[in-house]
TIMI-455745 format. One record per residue (C-alpha): residue number from 1; residue in three letters; chain; x, y, z. Coordinates in nm, 4 decimals. Example, Ala and Ser with C-alpha at 12.3 -4.5 7.8 and 13.67 -1.06 7.14 Angstrom:
     n   res   chain       east      north         up
     1   Ala       A     1.2300    -0.4500     0.7800
     2   Ser       A     1.3670    -0.1060     0.7140
//
This chain:
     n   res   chain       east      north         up
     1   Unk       A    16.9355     8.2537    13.3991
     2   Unk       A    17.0721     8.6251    13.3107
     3   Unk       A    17.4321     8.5211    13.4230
     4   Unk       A    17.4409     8.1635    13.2252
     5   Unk       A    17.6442     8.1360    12.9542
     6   Unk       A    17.4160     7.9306    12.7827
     7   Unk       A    17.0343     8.0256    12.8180
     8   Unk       A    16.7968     7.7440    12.8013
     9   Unk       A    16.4238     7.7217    12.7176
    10   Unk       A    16.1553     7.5111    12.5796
    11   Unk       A    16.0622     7.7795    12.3211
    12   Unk       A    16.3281     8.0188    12.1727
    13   Unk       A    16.0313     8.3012    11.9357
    14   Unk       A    16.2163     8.5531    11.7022
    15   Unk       A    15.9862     8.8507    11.6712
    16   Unk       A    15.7362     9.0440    11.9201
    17   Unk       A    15.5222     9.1539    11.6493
    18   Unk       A    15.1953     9.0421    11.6684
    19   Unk       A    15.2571     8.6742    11.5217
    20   Unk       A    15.5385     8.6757    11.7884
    21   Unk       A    15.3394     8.7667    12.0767
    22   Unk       A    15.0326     8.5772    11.9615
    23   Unk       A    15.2474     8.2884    11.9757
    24   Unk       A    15.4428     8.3874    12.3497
    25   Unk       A    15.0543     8.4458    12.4737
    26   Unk       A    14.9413     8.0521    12.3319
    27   Unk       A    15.2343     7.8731    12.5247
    28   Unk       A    15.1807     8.0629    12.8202
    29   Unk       A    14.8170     7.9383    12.8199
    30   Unk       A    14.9577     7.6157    12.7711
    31   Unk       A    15.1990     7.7064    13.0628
    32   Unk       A    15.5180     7.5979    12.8054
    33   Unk       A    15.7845     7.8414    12.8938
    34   Unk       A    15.9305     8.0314    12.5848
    35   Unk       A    16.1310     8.3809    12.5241
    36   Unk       A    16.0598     8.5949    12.3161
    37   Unk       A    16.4032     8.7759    12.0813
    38   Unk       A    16.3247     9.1365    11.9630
    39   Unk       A    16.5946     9.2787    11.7696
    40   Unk       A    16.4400     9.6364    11.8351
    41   Unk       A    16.3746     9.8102    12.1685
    42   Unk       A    16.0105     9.7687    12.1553
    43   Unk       A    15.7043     9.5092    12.1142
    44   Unk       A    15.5365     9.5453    11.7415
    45   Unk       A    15.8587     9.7843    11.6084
    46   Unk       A    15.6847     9.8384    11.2874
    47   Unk       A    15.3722     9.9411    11.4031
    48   Unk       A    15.5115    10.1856    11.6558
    49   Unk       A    15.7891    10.3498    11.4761
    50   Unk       A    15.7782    10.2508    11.1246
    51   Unk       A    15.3923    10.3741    10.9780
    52   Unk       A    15.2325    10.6631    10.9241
    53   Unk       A    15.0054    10.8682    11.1101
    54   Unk       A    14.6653    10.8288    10.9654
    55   Unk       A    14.6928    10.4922    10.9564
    56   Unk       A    14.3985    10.2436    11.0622
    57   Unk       A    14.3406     9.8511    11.0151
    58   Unk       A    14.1135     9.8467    10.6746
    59   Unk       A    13.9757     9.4865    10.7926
    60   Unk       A    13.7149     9.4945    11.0857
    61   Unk       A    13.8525     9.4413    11.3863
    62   Unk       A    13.6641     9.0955    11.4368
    63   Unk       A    13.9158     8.9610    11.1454
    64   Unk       A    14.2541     9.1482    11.2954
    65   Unk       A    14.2334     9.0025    11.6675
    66   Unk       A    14.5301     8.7781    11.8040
    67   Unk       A    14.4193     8.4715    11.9689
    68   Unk       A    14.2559     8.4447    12.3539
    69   Unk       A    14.1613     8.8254    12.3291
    70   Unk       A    13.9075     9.0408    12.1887
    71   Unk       A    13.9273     9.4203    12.0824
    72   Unk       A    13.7747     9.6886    12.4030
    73   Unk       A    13.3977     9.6616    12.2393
    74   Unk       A    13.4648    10.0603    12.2964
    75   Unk       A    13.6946    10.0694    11.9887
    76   Unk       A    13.5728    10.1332    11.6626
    77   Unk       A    13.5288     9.8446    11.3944
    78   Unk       A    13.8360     9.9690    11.2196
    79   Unk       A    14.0976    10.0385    11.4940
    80   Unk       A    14.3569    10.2906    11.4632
    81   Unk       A    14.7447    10.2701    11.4650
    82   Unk       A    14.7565    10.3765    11.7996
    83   Unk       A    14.4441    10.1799    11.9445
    84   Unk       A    14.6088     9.8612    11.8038
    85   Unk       A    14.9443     9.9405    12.0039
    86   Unk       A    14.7328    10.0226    12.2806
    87   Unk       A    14.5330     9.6496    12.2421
    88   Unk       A    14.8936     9.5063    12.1338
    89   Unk       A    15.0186     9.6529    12.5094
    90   Unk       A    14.7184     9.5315    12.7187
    91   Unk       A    14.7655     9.1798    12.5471
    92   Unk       A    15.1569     9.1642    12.6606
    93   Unk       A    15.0238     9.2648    13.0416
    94   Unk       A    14.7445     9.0138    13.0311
    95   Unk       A    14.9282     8.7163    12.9308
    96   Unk       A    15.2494     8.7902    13.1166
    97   Unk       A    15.4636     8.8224    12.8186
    98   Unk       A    15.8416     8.9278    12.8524
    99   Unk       A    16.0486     9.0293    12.5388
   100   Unk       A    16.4390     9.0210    12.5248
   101   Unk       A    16.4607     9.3474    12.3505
   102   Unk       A    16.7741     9.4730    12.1404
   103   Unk       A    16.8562     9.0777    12.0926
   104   Unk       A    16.9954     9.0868    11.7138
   105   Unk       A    17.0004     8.6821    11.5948
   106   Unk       A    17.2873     8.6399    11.3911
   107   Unk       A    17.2229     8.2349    11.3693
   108   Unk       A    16.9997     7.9293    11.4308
   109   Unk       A    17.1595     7.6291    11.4112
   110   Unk       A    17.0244     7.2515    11.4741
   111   Unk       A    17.2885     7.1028    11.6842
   112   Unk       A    17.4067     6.8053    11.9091
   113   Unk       A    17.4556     6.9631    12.2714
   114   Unk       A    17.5301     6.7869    12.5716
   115   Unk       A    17.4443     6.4290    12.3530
   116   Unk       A    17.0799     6.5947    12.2520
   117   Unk       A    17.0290     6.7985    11.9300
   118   Unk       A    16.8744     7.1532    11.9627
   119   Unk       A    16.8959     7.4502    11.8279
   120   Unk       A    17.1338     7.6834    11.9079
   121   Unk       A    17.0930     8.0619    11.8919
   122   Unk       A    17.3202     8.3212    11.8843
   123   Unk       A    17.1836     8.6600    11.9571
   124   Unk       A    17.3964     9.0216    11.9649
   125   Unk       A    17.3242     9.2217    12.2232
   126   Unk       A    17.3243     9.5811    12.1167
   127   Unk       A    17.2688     9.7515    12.4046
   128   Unk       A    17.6725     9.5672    12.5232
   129   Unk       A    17.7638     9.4454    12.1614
   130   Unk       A    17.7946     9.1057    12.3761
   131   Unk       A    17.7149     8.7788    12.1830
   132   Unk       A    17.4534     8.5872    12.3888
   133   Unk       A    17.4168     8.1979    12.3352
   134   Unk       A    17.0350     8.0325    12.3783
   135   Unk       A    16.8886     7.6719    12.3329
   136   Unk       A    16.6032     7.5351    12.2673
   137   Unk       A    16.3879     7.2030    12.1651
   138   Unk       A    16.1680     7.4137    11.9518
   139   Unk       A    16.2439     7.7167    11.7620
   140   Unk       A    15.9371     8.0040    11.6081
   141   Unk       A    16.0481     8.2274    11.3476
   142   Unk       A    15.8041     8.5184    11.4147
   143   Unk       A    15.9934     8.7727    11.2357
   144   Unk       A    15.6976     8.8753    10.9891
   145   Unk       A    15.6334     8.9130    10.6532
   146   Unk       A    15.7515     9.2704    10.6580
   147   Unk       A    16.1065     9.3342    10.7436
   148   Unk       A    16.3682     9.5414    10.6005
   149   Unk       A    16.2368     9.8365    10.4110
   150   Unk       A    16.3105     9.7865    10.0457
   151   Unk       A    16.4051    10.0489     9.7701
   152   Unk       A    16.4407     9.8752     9.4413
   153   Unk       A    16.7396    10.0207     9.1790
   154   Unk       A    16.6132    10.3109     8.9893
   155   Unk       A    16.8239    10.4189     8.6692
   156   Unk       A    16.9644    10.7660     8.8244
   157   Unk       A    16.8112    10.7801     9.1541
   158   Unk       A    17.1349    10.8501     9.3571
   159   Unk       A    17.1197    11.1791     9.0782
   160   Unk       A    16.8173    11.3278     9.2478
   161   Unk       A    16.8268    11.6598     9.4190
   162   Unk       A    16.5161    11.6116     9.6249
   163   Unk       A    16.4025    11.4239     9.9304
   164   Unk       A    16.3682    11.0273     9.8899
   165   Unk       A    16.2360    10.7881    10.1653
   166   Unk       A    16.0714    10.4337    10.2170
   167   Unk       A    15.6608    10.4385    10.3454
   168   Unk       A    15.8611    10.3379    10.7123
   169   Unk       A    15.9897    10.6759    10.7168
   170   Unk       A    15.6353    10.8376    10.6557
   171   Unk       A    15.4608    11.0033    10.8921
   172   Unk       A    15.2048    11.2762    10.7419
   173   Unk       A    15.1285    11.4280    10.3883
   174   Unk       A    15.1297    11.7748    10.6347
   175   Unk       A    15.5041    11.9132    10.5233
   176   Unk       A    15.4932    11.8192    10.1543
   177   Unk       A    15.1686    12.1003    10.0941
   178   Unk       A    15.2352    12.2545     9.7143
   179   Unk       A    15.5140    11.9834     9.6218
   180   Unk       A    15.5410    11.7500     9.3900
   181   Unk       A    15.5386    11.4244     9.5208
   182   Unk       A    15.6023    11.1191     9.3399
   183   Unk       A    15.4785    10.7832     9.5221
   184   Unk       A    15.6209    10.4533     9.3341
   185   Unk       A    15.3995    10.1272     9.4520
   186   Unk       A    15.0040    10.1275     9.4645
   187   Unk       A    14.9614     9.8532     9.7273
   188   Unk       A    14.7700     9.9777    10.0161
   189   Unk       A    15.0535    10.1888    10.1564
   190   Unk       A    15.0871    10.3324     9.8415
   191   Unk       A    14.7274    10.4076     9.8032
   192   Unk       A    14.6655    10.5356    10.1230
   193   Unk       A    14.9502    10.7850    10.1642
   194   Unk       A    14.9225    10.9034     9.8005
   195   Unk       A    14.5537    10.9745     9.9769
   196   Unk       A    14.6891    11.1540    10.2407
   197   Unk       A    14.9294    11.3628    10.0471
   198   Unk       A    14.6206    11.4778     9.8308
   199   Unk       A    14.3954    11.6031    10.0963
   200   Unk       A    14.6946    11.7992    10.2341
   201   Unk       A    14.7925    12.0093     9.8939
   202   Unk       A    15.0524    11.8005     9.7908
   203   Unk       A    15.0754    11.7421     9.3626
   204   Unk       A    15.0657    11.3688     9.4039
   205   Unk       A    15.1419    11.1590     9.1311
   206   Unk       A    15.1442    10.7455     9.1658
   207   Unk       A    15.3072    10.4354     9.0317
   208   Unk       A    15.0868    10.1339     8.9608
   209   Unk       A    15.3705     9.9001     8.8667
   210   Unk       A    15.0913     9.5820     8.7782
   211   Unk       A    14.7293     9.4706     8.7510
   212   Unk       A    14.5401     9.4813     9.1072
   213   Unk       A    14.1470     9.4434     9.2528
   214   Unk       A    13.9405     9.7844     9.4047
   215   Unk       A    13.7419     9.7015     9.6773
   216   Unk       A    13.6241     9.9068     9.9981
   217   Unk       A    13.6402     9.8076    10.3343
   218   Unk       A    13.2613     9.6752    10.3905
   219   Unk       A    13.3068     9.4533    10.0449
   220   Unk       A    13.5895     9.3125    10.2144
   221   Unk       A    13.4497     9.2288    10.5058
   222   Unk       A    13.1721     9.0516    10.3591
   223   Unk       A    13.4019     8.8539    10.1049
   224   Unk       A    13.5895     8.7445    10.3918
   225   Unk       A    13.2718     8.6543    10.5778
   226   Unk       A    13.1207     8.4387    10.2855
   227   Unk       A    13.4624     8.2765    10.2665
   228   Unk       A    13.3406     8.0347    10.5765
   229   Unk       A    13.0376     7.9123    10.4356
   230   Unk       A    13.1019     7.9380    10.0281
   231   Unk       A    13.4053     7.8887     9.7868
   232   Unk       A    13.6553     8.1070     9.7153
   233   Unk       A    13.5648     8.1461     9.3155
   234   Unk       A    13.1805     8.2451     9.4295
   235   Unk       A    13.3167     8.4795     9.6443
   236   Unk       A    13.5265     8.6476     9.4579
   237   Unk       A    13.3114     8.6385     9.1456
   238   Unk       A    13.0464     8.8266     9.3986
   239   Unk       A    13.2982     9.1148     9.4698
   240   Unk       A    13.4363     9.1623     9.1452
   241   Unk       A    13.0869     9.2178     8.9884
   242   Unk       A    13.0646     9.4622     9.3289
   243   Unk       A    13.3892     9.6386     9.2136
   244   Unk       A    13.2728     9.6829     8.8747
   245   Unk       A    12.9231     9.8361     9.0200
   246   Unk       A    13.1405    10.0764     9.2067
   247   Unk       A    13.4216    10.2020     9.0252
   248   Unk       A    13.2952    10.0924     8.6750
   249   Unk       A    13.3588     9.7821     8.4361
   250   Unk       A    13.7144     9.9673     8.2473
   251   Unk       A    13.9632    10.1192     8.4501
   252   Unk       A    14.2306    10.1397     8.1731
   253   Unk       A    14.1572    10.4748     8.1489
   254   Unk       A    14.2608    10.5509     8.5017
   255   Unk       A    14.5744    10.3665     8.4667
   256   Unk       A    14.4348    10.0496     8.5825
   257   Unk       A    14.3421     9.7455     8.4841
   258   Unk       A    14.1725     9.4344     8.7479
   259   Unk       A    14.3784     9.0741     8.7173
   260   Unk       A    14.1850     8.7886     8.5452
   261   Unk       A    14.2180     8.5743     8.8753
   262   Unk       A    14.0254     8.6748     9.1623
   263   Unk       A    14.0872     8.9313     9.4872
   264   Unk       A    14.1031     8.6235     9.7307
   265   Unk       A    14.2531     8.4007     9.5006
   266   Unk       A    14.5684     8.5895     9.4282
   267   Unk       A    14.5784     8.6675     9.8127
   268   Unk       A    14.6429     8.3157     9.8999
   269   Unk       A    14.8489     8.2265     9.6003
   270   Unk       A    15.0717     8.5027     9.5648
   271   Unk       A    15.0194     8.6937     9.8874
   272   Unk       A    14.9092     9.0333     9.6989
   273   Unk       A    14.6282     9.1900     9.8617
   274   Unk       A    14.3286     9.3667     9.6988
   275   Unk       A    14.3465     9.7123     9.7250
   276   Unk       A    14.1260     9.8669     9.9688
   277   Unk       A    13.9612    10.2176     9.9114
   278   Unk       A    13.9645    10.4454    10.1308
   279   Unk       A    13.8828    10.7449     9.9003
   280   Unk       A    14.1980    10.7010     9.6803
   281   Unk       A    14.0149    10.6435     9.3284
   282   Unk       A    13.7682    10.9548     9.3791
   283   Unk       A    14.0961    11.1590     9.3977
   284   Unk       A    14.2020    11.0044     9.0503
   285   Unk       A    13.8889    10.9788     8.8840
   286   Unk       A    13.8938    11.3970     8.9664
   287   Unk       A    14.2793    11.4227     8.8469
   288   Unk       A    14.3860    11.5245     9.2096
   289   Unk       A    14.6209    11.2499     9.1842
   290   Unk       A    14.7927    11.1393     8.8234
   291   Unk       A    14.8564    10.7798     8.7763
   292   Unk       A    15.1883    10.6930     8.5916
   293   Unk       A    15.3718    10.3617     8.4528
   294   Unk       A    15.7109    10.2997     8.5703
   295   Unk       A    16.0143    10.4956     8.6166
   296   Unk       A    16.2604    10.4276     8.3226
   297   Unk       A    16.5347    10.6839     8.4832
   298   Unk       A    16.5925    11.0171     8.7114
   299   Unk       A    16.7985    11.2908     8.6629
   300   Unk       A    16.8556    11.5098     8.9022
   301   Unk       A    16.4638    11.6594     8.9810
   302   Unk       A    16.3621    11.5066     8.6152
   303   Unk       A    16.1843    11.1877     8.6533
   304   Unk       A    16.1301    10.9883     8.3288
   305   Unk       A    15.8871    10.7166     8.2633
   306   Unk       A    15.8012    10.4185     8.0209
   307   Unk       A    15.5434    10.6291     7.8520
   308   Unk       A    15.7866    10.8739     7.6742
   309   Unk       A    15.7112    11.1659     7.9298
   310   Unk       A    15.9059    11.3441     8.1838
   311   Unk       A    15.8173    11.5378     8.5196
   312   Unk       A    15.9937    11.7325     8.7671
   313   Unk       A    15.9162    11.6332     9.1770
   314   Unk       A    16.0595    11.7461     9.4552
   315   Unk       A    15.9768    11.4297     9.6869
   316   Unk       A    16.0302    11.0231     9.5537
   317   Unk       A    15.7953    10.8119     9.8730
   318   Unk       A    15.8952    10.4000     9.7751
   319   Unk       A    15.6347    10.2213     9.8846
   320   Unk       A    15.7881     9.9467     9.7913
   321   Unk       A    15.7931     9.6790    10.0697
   322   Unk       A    16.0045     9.5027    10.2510
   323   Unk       A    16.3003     9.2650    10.2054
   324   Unk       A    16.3198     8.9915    10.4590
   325   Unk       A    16.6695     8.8409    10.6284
   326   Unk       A    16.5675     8.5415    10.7891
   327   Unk       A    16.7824     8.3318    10.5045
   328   Unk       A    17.0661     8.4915    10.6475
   329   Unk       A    17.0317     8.3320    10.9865
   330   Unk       A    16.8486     8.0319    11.0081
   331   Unk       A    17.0339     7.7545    10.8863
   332   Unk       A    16.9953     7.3747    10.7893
   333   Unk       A    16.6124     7.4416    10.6792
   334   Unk       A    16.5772     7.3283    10.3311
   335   Unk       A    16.1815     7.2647    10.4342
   336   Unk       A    15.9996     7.5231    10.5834
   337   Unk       A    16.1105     7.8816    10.4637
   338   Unk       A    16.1843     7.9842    10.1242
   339   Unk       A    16.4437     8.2948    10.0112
   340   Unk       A    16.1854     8.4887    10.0672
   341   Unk       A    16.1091     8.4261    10.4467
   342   Unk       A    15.7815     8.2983    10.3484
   343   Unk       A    15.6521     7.9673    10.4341
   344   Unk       A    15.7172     7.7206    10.1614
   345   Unk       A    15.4142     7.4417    10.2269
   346   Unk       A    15.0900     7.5772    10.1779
   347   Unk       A    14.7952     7.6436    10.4050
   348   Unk       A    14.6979     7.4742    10.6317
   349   Unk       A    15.0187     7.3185    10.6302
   350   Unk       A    15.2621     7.5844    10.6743
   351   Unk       A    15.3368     7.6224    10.9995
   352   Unk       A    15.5113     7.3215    11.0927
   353   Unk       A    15.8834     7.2743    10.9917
   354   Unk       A    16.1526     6.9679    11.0661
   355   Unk       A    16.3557     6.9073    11.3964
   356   Unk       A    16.1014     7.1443    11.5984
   357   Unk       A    16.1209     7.4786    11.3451
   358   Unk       A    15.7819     7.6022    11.2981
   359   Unk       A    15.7111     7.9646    11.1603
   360   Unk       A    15.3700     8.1873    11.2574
   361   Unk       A    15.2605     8.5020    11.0547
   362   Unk       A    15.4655     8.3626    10.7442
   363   Unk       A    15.2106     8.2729    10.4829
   364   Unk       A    15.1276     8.4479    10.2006
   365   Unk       A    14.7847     8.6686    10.2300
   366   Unk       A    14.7534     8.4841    10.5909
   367   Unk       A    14.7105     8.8419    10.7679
   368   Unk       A    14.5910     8.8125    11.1381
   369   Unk       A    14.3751     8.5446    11.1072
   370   Unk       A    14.5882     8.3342    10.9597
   371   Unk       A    14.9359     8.3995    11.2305
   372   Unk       A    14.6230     8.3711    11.4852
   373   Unk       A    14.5728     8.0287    11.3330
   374   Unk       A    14.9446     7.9619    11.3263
   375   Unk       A    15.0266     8.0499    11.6570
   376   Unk       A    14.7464     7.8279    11.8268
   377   Unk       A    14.8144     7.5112    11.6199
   378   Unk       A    15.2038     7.5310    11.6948
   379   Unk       A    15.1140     7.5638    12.0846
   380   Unk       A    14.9194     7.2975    12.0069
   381   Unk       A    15.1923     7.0984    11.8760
   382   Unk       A    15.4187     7.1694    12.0836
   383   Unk       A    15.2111     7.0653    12.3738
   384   Unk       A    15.1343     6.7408    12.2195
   385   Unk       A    15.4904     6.6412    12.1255
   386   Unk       A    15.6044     6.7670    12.5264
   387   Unk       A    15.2986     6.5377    12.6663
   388   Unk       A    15.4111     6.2157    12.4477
   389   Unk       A    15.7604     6.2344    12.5564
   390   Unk       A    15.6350     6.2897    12.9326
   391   Unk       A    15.4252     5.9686    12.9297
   392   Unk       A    15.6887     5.7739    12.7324
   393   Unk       A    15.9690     5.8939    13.0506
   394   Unk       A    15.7602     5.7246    13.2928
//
């Protein structure tokens, strides 16, 4: 197979991130044979290189598990960066999963070959720079919802004389003790290194760019407990009241202020995420960390923001997400992906393209449980549509 020209197989996945290898792990159960294209050197790239040090799943592990395998009950309910490479790792061994790594797609294409179509994959190489050539009846896009790291155009930022990186670059608050650190986003990342920078000495300031829910891990956990036996509006009228018992009913005067639709709500519409406290909002209720609107330019160490004022930092951190290319390479889908990356037909729906595209991981606010769900009901699929044609051969 190596040698060929043309590589073959059932399944073509892009991505060995978890949606990727919770998918691989599904067809092998199924005994469908797939491959697995990993543009990096390694399984889960973003969760090995690309995060920071203190980092731990704020969901309990019973909600972050990939399908057909538990957590060690010896880990901890919320599992570390480097106990969920360590589960990611055992999971590859145990279902006999095998990663092309350094396979760069540069297209997907649904083509006639050889009188049948399929869809035809063109992968660089960059170990050899060599263009490889794959087919397959059925092709995953397991790519993730986070990809490239994203730094948004800032009025004067190519001005400043200080030290500017993405959350991927990250790795501890321990070198930036006694400067002034400026951290623009307040999603989790945000949140959480801001956090981390504060209990190390750093003067951290943060950007909270729009309206977002407070909660704390064990609220969270319940909510998404409820959310099998009661609606979504009970639930998240339930932990909303919670938040306000917590953190108080106004939080305008911390430079916040909660959304009018709910926590779970706006996860599965919009795919933003409630903000989980992990000791954040004690640190700006105290003034450890200042809370600012948005940047309206930079010069040179002088950053300048909507409010009228101005402050001097030595460090910008964007936590600012990711940008994702899969528009770039997959062509002829006007059904299942959108700009974005993101799966266009909503839940429970949106896994399942046209002409034997599916996508797994790719749905707003799905998290683990919902690329878990994904990757079982394409096996699924795929299995069903593979037995029909069997029986109608005979």
């Amino acid at each position: 197979m190596e040698g060929d020209k043309q590589r073959c197989y059932k399944v073509i996945i892009v991505g060995a991130g978890p949606s990727g290898l919770a998918m691989a792990a599904s067809l092998n159960i199924l005994s469908i044979p797939n491959v697995i294209l990993e543009r990096d050197n390694c399984f889960a790239p973003l969760w090995q290189k690309k995060t920071y040090d203190r980092l731990k799943l704020h969901i309990a592990k019973s909600f972050c598990e990939l399908p057909h395998m538990s957590y060690p009950k010896s880990y901890p309910t919320y599992v570390s960066r480097n106990e969920f490479v360590q589960y990611l790792d055992h999971y590859i061994n145990h279902f006999n999963i095998t990663p092309r790594y350094n396979r760069f797609v540069e297209s997907a294409d649904y083509v006639e070959l050889e009188s049948t179509k399929k869809w035809n994959i063109k992968a660089r190489n960059i170990n050899s720079e060599e263009m490889e050539e794959y087919s397959c009846d059925f092709l995953v896009v397991a790519s993730g919802e986070n990809g490239d790291a994203f730094i948004p155009n800032v009025e004067g930022l190519e001005t400043f004389v200080g030290e500017v990186l993405h959350t991927t670059q990250y790795k501890s608050g321990e070198r930036y003790t006694g400067k002034n650190v400026l951290v623009v986003g307040s999603g989790n990342s945000g949140m959480q290194i801001a956090l981390d920078l504060a209990n190390h000495g750093a003067k951290t300031s943060i950007i909270v760019r729009s309206d977002m829910h407070i909660l704390w891990s064990e609220a969270t956990n319940v909510g998404l407990y409820l959310l099998k036996y009661i609606s979504v509006y009970w639930v998240d009228s339930l932990l909303v009241m919670l938040s306000k018992l917590k953190y108080g009913n106004d939080l305008s005067k911390y430079g916040f202020k909660r959304p009018k639709e709910g926590p779970f709500l706006m996860k599965d519409k919009y795919g933003k995420y409630p903000i989980n406290d992990i000791g954040t909002m004690d640190k700006i209720k105290s003034g450890q960390i200042q809370v600012l609107p948005l940047i309206r330019k930079i010069k040179e160490s002088e950053v300048s923001f909507n409010n009228g004022k101005s402050y001097s930092f030595d460090v910008i951190i964007f936590a600012t997400g990711f940008k994702r290319s899969t528009n770039k390479w997959l062509k002829g889908d006007d059904y299942l992906l959108n700009e974005d990356g993101l799966s266009k037909p909503s839940f429970p729906n949106n896994w399942k393209g046209q002409n034997g595209l599916y996508c797994v991981g790719l749905c707003r606010g799905g998290g683990f449980i919902g690329a878990s769900l994904d990757a079982i009901n394409v096996a699924n699929d795929i299995k069903a549509i593979l037995t029909a044609q069997n029986q109608n051969s005979k």
